[in-house]
C-alpha positions in Angstrom: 90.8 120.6 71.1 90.8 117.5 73.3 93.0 117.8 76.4 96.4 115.8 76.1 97.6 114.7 79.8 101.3 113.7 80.8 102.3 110.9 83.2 102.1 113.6 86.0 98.6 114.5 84.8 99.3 117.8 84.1 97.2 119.2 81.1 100.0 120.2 78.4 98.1 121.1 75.6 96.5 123.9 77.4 99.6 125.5 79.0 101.1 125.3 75.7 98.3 127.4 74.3 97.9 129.3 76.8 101.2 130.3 77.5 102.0 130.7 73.8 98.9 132.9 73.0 99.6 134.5 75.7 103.3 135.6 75.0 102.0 136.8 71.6 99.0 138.8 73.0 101.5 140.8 75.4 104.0 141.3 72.8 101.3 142.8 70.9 100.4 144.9 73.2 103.6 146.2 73.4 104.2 146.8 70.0 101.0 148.4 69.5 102.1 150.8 72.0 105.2 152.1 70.9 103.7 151.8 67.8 100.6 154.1 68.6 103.3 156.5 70.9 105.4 156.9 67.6 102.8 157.7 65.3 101.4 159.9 67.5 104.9 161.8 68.2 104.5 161.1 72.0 107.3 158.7 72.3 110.2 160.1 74.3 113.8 159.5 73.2 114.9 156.6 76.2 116.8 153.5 76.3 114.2 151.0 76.2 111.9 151.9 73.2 111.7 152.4 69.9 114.0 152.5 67.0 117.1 152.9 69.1 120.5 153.3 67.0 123.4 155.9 67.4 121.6 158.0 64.3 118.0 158.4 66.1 119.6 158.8 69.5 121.7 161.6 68.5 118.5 164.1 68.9 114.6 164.5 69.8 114.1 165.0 66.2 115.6 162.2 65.1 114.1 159.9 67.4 110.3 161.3 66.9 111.1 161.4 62.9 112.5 157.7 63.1 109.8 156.4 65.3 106.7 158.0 63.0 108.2 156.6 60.0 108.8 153.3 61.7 105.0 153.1 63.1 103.0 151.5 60.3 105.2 148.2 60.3 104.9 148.6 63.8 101.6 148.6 64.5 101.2 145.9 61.8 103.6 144.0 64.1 101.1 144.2 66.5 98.2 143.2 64.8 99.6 139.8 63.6 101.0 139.0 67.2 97.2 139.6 68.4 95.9 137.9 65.9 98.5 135.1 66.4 97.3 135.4 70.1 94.0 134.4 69.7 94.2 131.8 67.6 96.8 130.3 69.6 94.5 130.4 72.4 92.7 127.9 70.9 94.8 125.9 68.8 97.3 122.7 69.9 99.4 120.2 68.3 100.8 121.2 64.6 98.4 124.2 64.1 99.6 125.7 67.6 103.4 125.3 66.0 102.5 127.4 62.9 100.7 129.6 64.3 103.2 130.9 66.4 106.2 129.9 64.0 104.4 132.3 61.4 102.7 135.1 63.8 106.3 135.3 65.5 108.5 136.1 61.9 105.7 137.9 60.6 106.2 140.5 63.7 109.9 140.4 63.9 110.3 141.1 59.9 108.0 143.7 60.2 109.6 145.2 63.0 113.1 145.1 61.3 111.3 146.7 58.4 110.0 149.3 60.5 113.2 149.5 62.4 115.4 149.7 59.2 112.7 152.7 57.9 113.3 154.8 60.9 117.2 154.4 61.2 117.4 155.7 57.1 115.1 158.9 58.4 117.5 159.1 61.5 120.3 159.3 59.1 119.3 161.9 56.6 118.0 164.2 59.9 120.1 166.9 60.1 122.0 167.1 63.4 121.1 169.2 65.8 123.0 172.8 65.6 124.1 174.0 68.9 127.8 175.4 70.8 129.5 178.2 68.9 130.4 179.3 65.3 134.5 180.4 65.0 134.9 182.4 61.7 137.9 184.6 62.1 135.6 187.8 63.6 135.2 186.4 67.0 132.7 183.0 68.0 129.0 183.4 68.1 126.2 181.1 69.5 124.0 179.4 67.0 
């Protein structure tokens, strides 16, 4: 790659790259680790990651169903963003453009997919018994 300079002499080919490649390799890094978490049933229900919607947060079960179903897109999320990460390291002009252009929809489609998996589990989790049971004969626990 042969460095392109602006008038201020600043190298922008590089930053480009690097900042790119790097983005992607971070992102990875993150999905790969919700990703691993979920599979692995060691991802807490929270605010912040995973598949979130009203159906998973309603219980732990829910959440940790949603989330291991939802793991293989996931984690295949992560591997094209890594693997859009380093070749955008390397990469400039056009080829740095569709690199990230086609790393950066492959991870978001597969993270909707993965996402849309883990609400439909979510959904057909039963919800969580709990409070009392009324049934003419007095209320009980369950």
């Amino acid at each position: 790659m042969e460095p392109v300079y602006t008038a201020a002499g600043t190298l922008t080919a590089v930053r480009a790259s690097m900042l790119l490649g790097g983005l992607l390799l971070v992102a990875g890094a993150g999905l790969l680790t919700v990703g691993l978490l979920g599979w692995r049933r060691l991802l807490p229900r929270n605010r912040f990651a995973g598949i979130r919607t009203p159906a998973t947060l309603r219980s732990d079960a829910a959440f940790i169903a949603a989330n291991r179903v939802a793991a293989p897109p996931v984690l295949a999320a992560a591997a094209v963003c890594i693997a859009g990460g380093g070749l955008a390291l390397g990469a400039g002009g056009p080829a740095l453009t569709v690199i990230v252009a086609v790393a950066g929809a492959g991870a978001v489609g597969l993270s909707l997919a993965g996402g849309l998996l883990g609400h439909q589990v979510a959904v057909a989790t039963p919800p969580p018994t709990g409070g009392c049971a009324c049934d003419g004969t007095g209320c009980t626990t369950t």
